[in-house]
SERO-4910 file (N, C-alpha, C, O; in steps of 0.05 Angstrom, whole numbers):
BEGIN
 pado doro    nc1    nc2    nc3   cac1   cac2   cac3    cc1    cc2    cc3    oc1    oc2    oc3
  Unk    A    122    622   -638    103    628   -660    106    608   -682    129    602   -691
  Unk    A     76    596   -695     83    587   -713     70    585   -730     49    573   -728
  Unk    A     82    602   -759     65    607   -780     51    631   -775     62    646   -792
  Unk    A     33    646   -764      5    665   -762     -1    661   -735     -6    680   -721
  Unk    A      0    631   -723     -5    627   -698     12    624   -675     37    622   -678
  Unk    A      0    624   -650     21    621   -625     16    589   -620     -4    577   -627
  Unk    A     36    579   -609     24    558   -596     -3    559   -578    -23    548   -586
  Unk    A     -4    573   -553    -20    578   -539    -43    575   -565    -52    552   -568
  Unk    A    -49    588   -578    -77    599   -588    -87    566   -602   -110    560   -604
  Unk    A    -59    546   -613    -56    520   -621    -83    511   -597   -107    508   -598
  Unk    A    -65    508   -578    -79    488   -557   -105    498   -553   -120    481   -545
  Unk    A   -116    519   -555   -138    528   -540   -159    513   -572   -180    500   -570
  Unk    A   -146    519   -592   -173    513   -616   -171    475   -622   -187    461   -635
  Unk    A   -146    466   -607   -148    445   -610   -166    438   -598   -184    425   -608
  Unk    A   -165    447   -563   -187    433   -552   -207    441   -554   -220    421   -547
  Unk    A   -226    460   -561   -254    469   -575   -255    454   -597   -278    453   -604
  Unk    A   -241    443   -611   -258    428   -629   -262    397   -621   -268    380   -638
  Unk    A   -258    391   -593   -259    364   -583   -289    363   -573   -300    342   -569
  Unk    A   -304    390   -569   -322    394   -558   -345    390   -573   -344    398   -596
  Unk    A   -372    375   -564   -393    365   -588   -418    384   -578   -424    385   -554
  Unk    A   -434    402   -602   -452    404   -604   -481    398   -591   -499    388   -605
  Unk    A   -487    407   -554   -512    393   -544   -496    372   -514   -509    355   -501
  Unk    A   -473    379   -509   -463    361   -496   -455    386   -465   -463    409   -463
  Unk    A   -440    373   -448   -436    390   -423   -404    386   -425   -389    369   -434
  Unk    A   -402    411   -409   -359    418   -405   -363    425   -380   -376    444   -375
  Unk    A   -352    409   -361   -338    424   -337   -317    440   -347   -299    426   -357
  Unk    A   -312    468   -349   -283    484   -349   -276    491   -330   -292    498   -312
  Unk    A   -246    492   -327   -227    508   -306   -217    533   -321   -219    538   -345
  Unk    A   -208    547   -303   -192    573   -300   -175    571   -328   -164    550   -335
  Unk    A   -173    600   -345   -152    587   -371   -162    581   -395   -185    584   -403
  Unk    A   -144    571   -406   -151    560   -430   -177    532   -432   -189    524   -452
  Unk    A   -179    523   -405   -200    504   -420   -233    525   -412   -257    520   -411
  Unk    A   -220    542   -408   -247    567   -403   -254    574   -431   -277    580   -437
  Unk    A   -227    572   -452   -218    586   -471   -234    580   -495   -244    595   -513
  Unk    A   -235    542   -490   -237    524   -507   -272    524   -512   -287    528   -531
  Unk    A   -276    517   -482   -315    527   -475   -331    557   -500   -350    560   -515
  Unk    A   -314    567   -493   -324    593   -506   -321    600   -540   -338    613   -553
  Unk    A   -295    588   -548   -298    586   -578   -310    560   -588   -314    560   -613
  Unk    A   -316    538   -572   -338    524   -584   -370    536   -580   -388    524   -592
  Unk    A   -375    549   -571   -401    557   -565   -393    572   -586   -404    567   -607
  Unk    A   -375    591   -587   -384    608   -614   -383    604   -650   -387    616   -671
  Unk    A   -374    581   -641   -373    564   -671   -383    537   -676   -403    536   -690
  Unk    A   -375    517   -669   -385    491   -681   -408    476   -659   -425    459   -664
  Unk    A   -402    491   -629   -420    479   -608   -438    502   -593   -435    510   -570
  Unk    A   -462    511   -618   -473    540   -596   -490    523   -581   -503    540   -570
  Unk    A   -500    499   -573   -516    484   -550   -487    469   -538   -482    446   -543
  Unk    A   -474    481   -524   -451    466   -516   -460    484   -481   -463    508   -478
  Unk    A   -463    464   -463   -474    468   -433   -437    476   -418   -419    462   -410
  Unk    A   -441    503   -420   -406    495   -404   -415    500   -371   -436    514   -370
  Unk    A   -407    494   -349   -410    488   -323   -384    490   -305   -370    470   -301
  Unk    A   -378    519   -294   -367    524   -276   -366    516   -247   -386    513   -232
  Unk    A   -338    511   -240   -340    499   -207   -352    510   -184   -361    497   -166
  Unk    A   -353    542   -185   -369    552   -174   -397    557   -167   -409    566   -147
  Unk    A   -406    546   -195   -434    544   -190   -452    556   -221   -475    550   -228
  Unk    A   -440    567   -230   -444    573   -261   -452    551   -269   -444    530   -260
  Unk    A   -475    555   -295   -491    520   -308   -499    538   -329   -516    555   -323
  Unk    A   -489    538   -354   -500    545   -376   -502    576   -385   -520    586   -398
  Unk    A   -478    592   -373   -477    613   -379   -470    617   -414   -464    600   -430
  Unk    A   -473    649   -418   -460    654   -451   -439    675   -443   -442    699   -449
  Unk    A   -415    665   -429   -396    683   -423   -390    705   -447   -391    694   -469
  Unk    A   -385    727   -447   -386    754   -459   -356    756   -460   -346    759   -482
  Unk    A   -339    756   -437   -311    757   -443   -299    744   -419   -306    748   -395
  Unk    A   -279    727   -426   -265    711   -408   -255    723   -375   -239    741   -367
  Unk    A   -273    706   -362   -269    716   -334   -238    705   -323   -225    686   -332
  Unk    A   -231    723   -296   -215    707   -296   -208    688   -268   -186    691   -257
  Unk    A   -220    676   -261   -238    656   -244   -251    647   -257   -257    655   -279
  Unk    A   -262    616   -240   -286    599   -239   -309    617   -232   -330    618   -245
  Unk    A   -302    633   -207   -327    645   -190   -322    669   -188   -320    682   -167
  Unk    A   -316    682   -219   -323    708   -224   -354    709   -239   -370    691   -248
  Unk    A   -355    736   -237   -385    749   -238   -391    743   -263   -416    740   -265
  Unk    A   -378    739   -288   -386    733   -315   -385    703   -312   -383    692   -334
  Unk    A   -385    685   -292   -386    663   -306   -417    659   -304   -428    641   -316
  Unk    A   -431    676   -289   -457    666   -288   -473    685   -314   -497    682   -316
  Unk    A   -462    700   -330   -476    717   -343   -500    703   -361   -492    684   -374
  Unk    A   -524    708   -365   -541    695   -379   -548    662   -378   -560    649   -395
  Unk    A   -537    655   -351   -528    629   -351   -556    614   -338   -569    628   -321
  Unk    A   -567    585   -344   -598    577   -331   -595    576   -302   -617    575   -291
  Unk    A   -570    578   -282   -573    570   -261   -541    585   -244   -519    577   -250
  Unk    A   -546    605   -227   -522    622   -210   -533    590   -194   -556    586   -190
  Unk    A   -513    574   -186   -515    556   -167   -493    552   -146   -490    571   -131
  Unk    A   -476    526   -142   -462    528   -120   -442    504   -130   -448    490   -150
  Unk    A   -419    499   -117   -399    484   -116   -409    457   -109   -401    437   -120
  Unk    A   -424    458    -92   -444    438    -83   -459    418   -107   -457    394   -114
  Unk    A   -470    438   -114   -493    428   -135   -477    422   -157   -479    398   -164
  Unk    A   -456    442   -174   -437    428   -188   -423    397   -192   -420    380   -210
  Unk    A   -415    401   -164   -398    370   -162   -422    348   -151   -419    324   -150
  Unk    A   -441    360   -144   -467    332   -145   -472    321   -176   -472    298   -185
  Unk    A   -476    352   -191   -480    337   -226   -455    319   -235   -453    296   -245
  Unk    A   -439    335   -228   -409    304   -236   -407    281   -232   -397    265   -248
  Unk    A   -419    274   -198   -419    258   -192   -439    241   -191   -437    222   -177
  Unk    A   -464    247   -208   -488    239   -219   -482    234   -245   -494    214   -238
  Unk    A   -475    232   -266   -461    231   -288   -473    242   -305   -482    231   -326
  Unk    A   -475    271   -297   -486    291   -322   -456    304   -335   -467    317   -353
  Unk    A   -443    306   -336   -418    311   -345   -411    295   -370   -408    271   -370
  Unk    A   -408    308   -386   -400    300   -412   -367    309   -417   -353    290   -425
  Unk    A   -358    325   -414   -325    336   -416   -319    343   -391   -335    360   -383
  Unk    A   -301    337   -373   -280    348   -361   -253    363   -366   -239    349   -381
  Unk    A   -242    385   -359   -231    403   -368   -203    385   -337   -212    382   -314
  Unk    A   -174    376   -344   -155    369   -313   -134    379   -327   -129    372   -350
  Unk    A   -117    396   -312    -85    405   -308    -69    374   -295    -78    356   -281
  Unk    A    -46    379   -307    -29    355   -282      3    368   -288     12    381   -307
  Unk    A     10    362   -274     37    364   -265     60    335   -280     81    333   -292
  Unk    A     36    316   -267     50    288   -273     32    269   -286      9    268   -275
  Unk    A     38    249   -311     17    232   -320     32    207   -332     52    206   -347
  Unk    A     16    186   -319     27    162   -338     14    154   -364     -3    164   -378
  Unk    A     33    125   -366     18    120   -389    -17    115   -395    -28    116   -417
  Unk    A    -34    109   -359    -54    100   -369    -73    123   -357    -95    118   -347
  Unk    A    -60    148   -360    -76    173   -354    -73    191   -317    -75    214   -309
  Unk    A    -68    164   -305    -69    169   -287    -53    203   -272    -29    207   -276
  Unk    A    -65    220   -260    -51    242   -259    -42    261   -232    -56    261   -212
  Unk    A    -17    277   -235    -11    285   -190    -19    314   -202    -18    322   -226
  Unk    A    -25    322   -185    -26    347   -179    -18    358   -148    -21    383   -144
  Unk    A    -10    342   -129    -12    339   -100     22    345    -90     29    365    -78
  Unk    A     40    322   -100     72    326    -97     84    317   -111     78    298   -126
  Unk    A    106    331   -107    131    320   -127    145    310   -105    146    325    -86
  Unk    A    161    274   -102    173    261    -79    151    247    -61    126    249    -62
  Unk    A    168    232    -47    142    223    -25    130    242    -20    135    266    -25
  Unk    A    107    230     -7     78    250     -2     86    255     39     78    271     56
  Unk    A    104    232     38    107    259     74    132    276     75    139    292     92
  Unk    A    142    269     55    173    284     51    176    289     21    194    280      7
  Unk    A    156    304     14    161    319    -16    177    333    -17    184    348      2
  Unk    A    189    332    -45    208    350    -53    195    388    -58    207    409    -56
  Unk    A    170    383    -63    144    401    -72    121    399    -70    112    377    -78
  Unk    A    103    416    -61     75    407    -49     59    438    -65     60    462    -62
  Unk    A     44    414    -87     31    427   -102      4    428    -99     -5    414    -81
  Unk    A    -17    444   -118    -43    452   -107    -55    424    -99    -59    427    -75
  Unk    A    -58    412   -102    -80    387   -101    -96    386   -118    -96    388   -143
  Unk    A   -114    379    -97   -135    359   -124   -172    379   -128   -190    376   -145
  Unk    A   -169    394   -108   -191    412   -107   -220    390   -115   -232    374   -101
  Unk    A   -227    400   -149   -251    386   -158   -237    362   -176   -253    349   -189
  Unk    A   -213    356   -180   -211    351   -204   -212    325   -203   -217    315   -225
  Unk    A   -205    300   -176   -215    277   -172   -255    269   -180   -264    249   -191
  Unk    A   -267    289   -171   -293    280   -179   -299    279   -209   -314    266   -223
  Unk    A   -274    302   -214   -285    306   -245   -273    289   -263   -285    286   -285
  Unk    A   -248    275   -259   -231    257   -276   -244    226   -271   -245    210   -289
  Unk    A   -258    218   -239   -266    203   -234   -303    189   -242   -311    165   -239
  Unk    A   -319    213   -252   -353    216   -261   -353    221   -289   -367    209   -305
  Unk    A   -333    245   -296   -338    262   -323   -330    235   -340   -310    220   -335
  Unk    A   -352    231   -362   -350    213   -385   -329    209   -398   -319    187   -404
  Unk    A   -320    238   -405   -299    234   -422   -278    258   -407   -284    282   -409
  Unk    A   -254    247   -393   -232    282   -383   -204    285   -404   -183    271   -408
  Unk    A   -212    305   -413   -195    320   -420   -164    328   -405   -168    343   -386
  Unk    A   -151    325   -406   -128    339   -397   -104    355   -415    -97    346   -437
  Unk    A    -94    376   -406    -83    397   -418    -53    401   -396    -56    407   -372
  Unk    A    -25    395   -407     -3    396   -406     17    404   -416     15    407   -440
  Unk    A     40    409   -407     61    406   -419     70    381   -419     66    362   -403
  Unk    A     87    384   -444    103    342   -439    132    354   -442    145    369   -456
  Unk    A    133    337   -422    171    336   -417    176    306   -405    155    295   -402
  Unk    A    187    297   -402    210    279   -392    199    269   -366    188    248   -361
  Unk    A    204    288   -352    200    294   -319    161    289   -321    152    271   -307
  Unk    A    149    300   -331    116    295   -327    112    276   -345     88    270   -343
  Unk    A    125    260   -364    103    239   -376    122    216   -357    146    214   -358
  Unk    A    105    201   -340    126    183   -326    121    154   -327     99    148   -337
  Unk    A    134    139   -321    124    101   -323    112    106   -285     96     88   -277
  Unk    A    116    117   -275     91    118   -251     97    149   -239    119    160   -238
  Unk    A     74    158   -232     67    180   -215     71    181   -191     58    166   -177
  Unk    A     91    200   -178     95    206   -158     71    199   -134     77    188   -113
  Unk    A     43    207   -140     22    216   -123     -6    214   -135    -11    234   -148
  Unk    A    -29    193   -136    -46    194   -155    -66    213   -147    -81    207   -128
  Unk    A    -67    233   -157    -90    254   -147   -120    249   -153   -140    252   -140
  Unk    A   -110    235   -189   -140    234   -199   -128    208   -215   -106    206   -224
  Unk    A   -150    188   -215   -148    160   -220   -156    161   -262   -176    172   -272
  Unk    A   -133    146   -281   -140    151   -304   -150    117   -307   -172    112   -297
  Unk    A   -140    101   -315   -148     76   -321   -133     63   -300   -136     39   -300
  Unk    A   -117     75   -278    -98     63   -260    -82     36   -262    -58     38   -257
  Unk    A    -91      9   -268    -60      1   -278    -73    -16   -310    -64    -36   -321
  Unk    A    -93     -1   -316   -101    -22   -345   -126    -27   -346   -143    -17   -332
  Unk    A   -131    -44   -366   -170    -60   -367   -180    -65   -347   -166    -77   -331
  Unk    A   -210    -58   -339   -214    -60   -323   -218    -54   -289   -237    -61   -274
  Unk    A   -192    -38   -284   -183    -31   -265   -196     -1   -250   -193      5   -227
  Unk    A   -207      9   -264   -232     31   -262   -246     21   -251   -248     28   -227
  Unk    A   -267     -2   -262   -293    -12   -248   -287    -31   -224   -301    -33   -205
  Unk    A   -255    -48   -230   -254    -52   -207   -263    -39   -183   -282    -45   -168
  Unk    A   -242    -17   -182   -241      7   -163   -272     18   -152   -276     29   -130
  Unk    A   -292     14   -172   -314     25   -163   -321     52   -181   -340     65   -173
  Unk    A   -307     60   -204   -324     79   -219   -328     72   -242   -314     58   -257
  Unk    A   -351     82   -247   -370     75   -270   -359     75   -285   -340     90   -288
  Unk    A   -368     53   -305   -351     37   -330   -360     57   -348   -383     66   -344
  Unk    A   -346     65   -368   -343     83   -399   -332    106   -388   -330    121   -407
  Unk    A   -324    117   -367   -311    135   -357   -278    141   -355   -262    124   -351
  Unk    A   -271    166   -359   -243    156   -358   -228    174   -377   -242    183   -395
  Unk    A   -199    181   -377   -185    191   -397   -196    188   -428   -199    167   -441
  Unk    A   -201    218   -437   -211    214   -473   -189    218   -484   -178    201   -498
  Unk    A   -175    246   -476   -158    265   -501   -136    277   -470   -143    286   -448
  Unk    A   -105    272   -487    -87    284   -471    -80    315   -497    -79    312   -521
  Unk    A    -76    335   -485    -63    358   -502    -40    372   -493    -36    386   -474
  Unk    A    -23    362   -512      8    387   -499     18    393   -520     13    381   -541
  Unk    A     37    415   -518     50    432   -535     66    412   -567     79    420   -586
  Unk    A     59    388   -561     69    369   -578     62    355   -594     73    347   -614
  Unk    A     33    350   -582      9    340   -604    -15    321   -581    -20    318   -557
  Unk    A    -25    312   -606    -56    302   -584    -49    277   -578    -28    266   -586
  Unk    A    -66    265   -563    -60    239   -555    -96    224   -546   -111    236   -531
  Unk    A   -102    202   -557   -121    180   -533   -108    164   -527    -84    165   -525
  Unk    A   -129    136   -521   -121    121   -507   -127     91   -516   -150     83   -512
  Unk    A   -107     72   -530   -112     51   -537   -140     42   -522   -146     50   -499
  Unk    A   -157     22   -541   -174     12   -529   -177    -12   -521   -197    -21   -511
  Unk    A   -157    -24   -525   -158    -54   -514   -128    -52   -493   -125    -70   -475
  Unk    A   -115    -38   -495    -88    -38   -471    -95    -14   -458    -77    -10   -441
  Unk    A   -117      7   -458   -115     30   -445    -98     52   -435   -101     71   -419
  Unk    A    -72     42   -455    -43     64   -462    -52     83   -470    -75     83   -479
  Unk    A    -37    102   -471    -29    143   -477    -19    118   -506     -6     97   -510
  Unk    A    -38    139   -523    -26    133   -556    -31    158   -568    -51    171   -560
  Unk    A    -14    168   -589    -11    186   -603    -25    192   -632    -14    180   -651
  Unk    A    -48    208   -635    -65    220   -647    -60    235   -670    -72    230   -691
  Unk    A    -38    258   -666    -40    278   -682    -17    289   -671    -17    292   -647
  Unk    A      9    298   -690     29    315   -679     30    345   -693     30    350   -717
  Unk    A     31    360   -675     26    390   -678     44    397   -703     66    386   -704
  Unk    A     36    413   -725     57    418   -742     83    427   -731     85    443   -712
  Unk    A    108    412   -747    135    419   -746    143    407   -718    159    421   -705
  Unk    A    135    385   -709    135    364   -691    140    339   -702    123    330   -718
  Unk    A    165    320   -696    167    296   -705    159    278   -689    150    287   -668
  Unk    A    159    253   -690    159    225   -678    171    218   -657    161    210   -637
  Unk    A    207    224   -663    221    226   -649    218    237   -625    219    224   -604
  Unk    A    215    268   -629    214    291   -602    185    283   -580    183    289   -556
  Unk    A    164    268   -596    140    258   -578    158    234   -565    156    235   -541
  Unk    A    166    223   -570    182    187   -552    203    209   -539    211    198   -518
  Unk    A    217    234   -544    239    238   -526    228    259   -504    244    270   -489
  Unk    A    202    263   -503    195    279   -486    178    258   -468    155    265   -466
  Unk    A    184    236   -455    168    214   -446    180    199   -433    199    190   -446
  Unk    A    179    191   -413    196    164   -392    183    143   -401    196    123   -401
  Unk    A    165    142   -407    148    113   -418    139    112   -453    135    131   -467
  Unk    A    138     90   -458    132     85   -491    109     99   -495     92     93   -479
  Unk    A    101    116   -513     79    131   -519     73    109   -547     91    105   -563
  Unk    A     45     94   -551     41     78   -572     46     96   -589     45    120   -581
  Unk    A     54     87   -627     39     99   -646     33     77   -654     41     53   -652
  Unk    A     10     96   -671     -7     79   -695      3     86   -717     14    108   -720
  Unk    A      0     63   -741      5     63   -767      2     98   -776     19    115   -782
  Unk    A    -24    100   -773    -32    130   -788    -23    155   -761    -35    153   -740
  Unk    A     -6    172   -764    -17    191   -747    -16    219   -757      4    229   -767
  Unk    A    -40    232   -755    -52    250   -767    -32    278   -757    -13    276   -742
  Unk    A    -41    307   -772    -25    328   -768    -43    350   -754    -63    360   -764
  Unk    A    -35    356   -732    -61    379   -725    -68    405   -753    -54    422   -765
  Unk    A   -100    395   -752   -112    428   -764    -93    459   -757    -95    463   -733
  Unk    A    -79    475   -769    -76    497   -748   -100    512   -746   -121    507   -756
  Unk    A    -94    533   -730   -122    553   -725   -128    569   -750   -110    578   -765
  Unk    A   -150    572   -752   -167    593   -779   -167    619   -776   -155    629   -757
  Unk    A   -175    631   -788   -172    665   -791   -185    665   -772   -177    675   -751
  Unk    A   -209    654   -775   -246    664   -763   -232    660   -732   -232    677   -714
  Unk    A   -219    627   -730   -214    624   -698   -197    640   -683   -200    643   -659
  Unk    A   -181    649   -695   -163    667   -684   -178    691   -675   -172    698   -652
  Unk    A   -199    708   -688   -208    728   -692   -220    730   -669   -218    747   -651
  Unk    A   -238    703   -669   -271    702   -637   -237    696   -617   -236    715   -602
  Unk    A   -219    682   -613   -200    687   -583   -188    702   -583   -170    701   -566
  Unk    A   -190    729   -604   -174    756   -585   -208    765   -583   -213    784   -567
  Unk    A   -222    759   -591   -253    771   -578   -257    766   -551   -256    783   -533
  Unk    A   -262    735   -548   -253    723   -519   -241    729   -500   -251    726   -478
  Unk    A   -210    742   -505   -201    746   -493   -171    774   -505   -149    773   -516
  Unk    A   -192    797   -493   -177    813   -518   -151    831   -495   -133    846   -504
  Unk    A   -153    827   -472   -123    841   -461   -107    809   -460    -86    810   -446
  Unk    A   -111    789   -468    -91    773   -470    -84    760   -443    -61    761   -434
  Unk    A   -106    744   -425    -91    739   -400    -94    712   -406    -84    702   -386
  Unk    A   -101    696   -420    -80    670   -426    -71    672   -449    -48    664   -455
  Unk    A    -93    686   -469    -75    670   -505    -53    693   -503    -34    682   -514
  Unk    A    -44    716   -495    -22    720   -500    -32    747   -516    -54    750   -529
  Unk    A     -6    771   -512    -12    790   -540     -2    784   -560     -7    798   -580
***
């Protein structure tokens, strides 16, 4: 806890306010369900959020808990399909992508697949489900972590989903559409983008009562800073208030 707030409730209002007014969110399961829903109820009420299941523009009522639960379609323009979902992604109607990772380098790149070689892992984790189409089409992806040691790495075990892969350029190489790509990393530590001329993990904003230090010692690889780096907003009365609304037995923000 810190101050009035939890961490958890930190991360969820951090990433709702990354969200713009008139724009589209792929969300996942969780907190970036979390994030969808307190921007619609405050700074983004034309904010298109778009479930993997097939949900397109619902006004979720209270946090489901699935993709392809029955409230994700509530009031929503279109009960559709997984299908049709990941066609708009990969059409580039996608404005935010919502990606979990396990493991991330410096130039976004992220596993979700194994920990160890991939025929002799040490651990064989979910995969990659939607989240290659979505880290690979979605304009701008989001990703939401913990940072430790062990997950920020100078290379990834397993590339599940491709971030800038080794630098400038190296996206369009590859074949996906240029302006695409890692926007905003979030972990319990503070925010992060992404240089724009070296396409490095650079550091944004450190969560209050977070130093300099503890961001470079939670990291196998140099995390840039910049001259200025800003202090996260904490959460407001009001925001606190709409995510126990959101989500009032607590199955992510917590009691």
């Amino acid at each position: 806890m810190q101050g009035d707030y939890t961490p958890t409730e930190l991360l969820a209002v951090v990433a709702s306010r990354l969200l713009e007014d008139g724009k589209s969110a792929f969300v996942g399961t969780g907190l970036p369900m979390i994030a969808g829903m307190l921007a619609q109820r405050t700074h983004a009420p034309n904010l298109l959020i778009i479930f993997e299941a097939g949900g397109i523009g619902p006004r979720v009522p209270v946090l489901p808990i699935s993709v392809g639960e029955s409230r994700t379609f509530y009031q929503a323009v279109a009960a559709s399909s997984m299908h049709d979902v990941m066609s708009i992604s990969q059409s580039g109607y996608i404005d935010y992508g919502f990606l979990g990772a396990a493991m991330i380098d410096m130039y976004g790149n992220i596993n979700t697949t194994v920990i160890g070689d991939h025929d002799h892992p040490t651990a064989r984790l979910p995969g990659s489900g939607g989240a290659n189409d979505v880290g690979s089409f979605s304009w701008r992806t989001i990703i939401m972590m913990r940072q430790e040691k062990r997950r920020f790495l100078k290379k990834v075990d397993f590339i599940t989903t491709p971030g800038y892969l080794t630098g400038p350029g190296a996206r369009e190489r590859a074949g996906l559409p240029a302006g695409t790509g890692p926007y905003r990393v979030i972990t319990q530590l503070g925010l992060y983008g992404f240089d724009e001329a070296t396409q490095r993990l650079m550091l944004l904003a450190v969560h209050p009562g977070v130093t300099i230090e503890q961001i470079q010692e939670n990291s196998e690889f140099e995390i840039l800073i910049p001259d200025r780096v800003e202090t996260t907003e904490p959460p407001t009365a009001e925001e606190r208030r709409i995510l126990r609304e959101i989500d009032p037995t607590g199955i992510a923000i917590g009691k």
